[in-house]
VEXROLUM-425360 format. One line per 5 residues: number of its first residue (from 0); their letters; for each residue y, z, x of C-alpha. Coordinates in nm, 3 decimals. Layout:
! VEXROLUM-425360
NUM = a = Y,Z,X  ...
//
This chain:
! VEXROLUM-425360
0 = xxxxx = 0.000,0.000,0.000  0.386,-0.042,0.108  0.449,0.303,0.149  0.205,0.398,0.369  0.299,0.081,0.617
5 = xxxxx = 0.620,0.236,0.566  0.526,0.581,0.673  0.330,0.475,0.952  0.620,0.220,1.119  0.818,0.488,1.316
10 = xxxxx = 0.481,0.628,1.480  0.361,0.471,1.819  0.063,0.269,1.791  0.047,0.159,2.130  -0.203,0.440,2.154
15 = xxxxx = -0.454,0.332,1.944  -0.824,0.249,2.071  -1.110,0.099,1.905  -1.310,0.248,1.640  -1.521,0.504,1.789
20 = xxxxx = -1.394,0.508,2.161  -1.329,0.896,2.081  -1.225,1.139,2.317  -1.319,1.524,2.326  -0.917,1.598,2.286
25 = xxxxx = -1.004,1.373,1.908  -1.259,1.597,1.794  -1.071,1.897,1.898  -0.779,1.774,1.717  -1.031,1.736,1.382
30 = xxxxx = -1.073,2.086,1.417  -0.671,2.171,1.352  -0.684,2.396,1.623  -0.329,2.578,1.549  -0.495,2.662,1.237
35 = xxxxx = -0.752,2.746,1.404  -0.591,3.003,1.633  -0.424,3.200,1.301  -0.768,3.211,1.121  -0.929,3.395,1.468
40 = xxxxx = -0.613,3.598,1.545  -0.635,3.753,1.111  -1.014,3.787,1.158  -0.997,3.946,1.492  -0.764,4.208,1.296
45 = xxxxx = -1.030,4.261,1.023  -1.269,4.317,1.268  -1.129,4.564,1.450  -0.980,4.778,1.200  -1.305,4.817,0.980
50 = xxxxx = -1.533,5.117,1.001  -1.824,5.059,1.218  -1.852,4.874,1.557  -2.001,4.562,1.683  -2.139,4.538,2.024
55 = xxxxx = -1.844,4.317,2.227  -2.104,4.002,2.233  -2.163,4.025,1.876  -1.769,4.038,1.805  -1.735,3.752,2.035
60 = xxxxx = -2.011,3.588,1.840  -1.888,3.630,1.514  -1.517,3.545,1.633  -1.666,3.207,1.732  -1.875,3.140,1.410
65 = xxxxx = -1.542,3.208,1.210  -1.337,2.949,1.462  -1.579,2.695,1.417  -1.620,2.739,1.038  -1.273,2.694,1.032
70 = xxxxx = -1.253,2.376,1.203  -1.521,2.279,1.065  -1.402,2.259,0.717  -1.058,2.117,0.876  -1.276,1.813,1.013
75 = xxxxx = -1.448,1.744,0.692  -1.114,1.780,0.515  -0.973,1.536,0.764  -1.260,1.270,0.653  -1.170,1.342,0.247
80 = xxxxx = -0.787,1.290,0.318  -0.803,1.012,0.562  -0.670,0.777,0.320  -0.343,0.976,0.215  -0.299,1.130,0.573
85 = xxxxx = -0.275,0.749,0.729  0.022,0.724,0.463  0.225,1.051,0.524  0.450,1.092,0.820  0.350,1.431,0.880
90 = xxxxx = -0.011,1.335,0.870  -0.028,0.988,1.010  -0.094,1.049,1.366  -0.436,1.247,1.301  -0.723,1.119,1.459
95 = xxxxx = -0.954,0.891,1.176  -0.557,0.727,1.110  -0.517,0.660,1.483  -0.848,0.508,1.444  -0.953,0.739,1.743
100 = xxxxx = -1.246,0.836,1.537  -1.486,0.702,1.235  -1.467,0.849,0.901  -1.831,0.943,0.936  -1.849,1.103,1.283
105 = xxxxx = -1.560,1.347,1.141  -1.822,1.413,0.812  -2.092,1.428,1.048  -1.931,1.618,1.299  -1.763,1.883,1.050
110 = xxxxx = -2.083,1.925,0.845  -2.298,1.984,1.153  -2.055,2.258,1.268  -2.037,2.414,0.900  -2.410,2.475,0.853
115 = xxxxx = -2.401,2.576,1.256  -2.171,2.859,1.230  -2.313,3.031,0.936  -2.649,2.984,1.063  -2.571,3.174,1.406
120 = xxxxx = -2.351,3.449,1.181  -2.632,3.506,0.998  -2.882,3.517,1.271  -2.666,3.710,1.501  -2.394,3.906,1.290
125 = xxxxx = -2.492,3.971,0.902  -2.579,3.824,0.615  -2.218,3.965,0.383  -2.057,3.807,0.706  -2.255,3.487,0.733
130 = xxxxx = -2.227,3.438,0.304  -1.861,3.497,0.286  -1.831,3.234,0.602  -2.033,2.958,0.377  -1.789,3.031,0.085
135 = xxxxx = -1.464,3.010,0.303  -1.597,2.647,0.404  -1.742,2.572,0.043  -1.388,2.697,-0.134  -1.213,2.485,0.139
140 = xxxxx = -1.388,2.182,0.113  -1.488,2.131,-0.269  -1.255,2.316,-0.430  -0.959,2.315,-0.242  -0.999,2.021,-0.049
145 = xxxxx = -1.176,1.788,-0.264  -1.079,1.961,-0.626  -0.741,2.092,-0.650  -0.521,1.932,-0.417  -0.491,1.583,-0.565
150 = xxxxx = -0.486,1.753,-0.936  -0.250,2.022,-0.967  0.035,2.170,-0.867  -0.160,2.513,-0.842  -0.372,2.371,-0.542
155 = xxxxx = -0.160,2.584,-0.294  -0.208,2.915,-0.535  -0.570,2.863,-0.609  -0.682,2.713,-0.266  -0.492,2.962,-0.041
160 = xxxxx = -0.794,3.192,-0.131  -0.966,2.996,0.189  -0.741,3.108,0.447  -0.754,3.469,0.313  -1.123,3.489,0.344
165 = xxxxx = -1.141,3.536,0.746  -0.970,3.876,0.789  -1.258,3.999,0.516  -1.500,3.807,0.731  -1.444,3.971,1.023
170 = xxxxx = -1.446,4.306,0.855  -1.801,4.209,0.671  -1.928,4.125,1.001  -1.867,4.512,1.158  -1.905,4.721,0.890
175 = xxxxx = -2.173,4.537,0.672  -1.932,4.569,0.346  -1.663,4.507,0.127  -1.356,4.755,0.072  -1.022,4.763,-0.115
180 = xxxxx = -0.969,4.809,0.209  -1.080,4.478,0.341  -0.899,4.332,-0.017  -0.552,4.445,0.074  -0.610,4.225,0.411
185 = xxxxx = -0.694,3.905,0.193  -0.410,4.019,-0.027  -0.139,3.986,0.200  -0.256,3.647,0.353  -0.343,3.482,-0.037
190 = xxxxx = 0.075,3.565,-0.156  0.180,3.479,0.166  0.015,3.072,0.139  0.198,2.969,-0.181  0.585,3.018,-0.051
195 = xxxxx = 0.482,2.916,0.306  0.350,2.639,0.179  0.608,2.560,-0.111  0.895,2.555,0.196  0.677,2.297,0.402
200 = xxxxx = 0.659,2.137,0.061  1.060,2.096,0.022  1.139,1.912,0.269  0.804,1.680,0.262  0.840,1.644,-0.091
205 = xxxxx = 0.859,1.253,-0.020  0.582,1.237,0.160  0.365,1.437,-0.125  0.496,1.185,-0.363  0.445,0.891,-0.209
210 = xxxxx = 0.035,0.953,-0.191  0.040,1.092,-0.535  0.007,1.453,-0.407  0.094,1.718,-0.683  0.285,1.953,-0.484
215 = xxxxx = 0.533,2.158,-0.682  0.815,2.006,-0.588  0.670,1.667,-0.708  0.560,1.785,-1.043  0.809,2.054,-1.113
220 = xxxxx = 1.150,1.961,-0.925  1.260,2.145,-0.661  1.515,2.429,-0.808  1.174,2.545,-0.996  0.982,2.582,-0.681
225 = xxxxx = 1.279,2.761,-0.517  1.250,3.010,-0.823  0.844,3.041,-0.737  0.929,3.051,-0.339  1.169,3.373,-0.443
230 = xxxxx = 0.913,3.496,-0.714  0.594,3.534,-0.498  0.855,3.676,-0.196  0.953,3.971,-0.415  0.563,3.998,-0.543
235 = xxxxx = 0.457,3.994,-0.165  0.676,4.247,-0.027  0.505,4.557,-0.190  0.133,4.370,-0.113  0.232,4.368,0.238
240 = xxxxx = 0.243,4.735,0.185  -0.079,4.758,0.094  -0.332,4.798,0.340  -0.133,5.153,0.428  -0.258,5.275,0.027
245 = xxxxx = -0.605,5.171,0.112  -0.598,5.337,0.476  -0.630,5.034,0.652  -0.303,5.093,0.831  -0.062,5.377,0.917
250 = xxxxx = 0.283,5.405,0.835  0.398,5.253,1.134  0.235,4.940,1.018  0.441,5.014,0.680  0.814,5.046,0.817
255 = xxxxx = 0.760,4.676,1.033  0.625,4.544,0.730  0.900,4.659,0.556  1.171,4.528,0.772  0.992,4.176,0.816
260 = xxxxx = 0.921,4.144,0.455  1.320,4.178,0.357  1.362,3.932,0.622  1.142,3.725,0.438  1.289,3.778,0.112
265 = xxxxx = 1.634,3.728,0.244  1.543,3.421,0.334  1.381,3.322,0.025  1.673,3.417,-0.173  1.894,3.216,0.048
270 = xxxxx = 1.699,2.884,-0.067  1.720,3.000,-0.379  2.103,3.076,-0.357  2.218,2.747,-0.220  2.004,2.548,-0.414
275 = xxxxx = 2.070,2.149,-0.332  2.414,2.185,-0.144  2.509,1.991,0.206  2.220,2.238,0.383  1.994,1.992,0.315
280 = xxxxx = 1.675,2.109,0.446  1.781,2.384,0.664  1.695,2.652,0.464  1.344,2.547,0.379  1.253,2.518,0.755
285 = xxxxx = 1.385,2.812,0.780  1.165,2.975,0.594  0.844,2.819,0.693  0.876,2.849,1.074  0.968,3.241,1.021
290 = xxxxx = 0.678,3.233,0.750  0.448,3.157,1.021  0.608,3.422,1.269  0.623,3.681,0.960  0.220,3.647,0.926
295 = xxxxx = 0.134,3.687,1.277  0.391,3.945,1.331  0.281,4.144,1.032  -0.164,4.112,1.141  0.014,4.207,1.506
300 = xxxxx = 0.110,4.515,1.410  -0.186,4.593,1.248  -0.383,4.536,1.525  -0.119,4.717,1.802  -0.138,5.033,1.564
305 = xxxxx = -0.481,4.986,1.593  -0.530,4.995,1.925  -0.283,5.296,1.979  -0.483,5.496,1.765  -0.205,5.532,1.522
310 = xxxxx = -0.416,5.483,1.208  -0.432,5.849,1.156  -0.130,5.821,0.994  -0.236,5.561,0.711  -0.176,5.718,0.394
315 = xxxx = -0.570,5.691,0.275  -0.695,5.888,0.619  -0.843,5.721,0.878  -1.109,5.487,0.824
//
């Protein structure tokens, strides 16, 4: 279609190599490796702040099962959307649109590495651990992926649930179980995804359109996502709060959350505030880079507490 020779004009193609000459740097690349990193970095967190320990080789194990089941499900959702992604400028310059790799060695590839990593968890972690991996990468692929995203405007809300899962993974996989505990964790990452996401979405809102993409912008306009951006900020303040009620994390934990959280909503009421004026997208990109700072900042203090020994003073006791 026009649009997607469109999209694709202003990227280089003097790079481009015949159909299967991949390289290893291609298949990494299927695996969305910055993604990637945030998934290990939330389930490390789990990990280490559940009850229980692992031995350090079964950690690293399990660490490496949840890394690969990530990027595994990125691959395979790299095959499904290989025909929108060659269309959108923020997507055009992935590996199957480069033509640096076949449709069917990402399936193959991503599929292999799915069944892979839940078979080792399984084997070498726990079952809970191993089960909630295969339904991270099932939710992910079929629902999210292959479901929701092309459908409704809810795809974000519904199919964030996937990138909540791994800090409840890694928790599964040292104490054997499942806790409020473990829920406030997948809490604060599942009403974090729809305004992160809904800011990428302003400014891309072309893009999303052009492929027939039902983002919220597209289907609702933008002043109504700006009013959903602000709604789920205020809603995810007090949930970032959370894991100190369920003794998961001190009160140290709680003031930084605090603090980062206003930040957040200050900057969600700013897009909200200005609406369309001559900021153009400024405020939007605002938002998402510190959205992605805000999540790693907020896990990072979980985890620093942590490994002070601070937890003691989590509302709910230790753990």
């Amino acid at each position: 279609m026009n649009s997607g020779n469109l999209a694709i004009d202003p990227i280089d193609q003097s790079d481009r190599r015949p159909v299967g000459g991949a390289r290893l740097a291609d298949y990494v690349a299927l695996l969305k490796p910055r993604v990637m990193s945030l998934v290990v970095f939330t389930a490390l967190v789990g990990l280490m702040l559940a009850p229980g320990s692992l031995h350090p080789m079964v950690a690293i194990v399990a660490l490496i099962c949840i890394a690969v089941g990530a990027g595994a499900s990125g691959a395979i959702n790299m095959w499904y959307d290989a025909d929108i992604d060659g269309q959108m400028l923020r997507t055009c310059d992935r590996p199957i649109p480069r033509g640096h790799v076949k449709p069917r060695s990402a399936l193959i590839f991503g599929t292999v590495l799915s069944f892979a990593s839940v078979l080792v968890m399984a084997a070498f972690v726990n079952l809970l651990s191993a089960a909630l991996l295969a339904m991270t990468i099932a939710f992910y692929v079929f629902i999210y992926t292959m479901w929701l995203k092309r459908r409704t405007p809810h795809n974000i809300v519904i199919g964030g649930a996937a990138g909540a899962f791994p800090p409840m993974i890694g928790w599964a996989a040292a104490s054997g179980d499942i806790t409020m505990a473990s829920f406030a964790l997948f809490a604060v990452i599942f009403i974090w995804t729809p305004p992160h996401f809904w800011a990428l979405a302003l400014y891309r809102a072309d893009d999303y359109a052009n492929v027939g993409v039902p983002m919220l912008p597209v289907v609702a306009g933008k002043p109504a996502t700006r009013r959903q951006i602000l709604l789920y900020s205020v809603i995810l303040l007090p949930v970032t709060l959370s894991p100190v009620v369920f003794g998961a994390c001190g009160l140290i934990y709680g003031v930084g959350a605090g603090i980062f959280g206003l930040i957040f909503l200050a900057l969600a009421f700013h897009i909200w505030r200005v609406g369309d004026n001559n900021d153009g997208d400024k405020p939007a990109r605002r938002l998402f880079g510190y959205s992605i700072f805000y999540l790693f900042a907020l896990f990072a203090l979980m985890l620093g507490e942590r490994l002070a020994g601070l937890q003691s003073l989590a509302l709910g006791g230790t753990i």
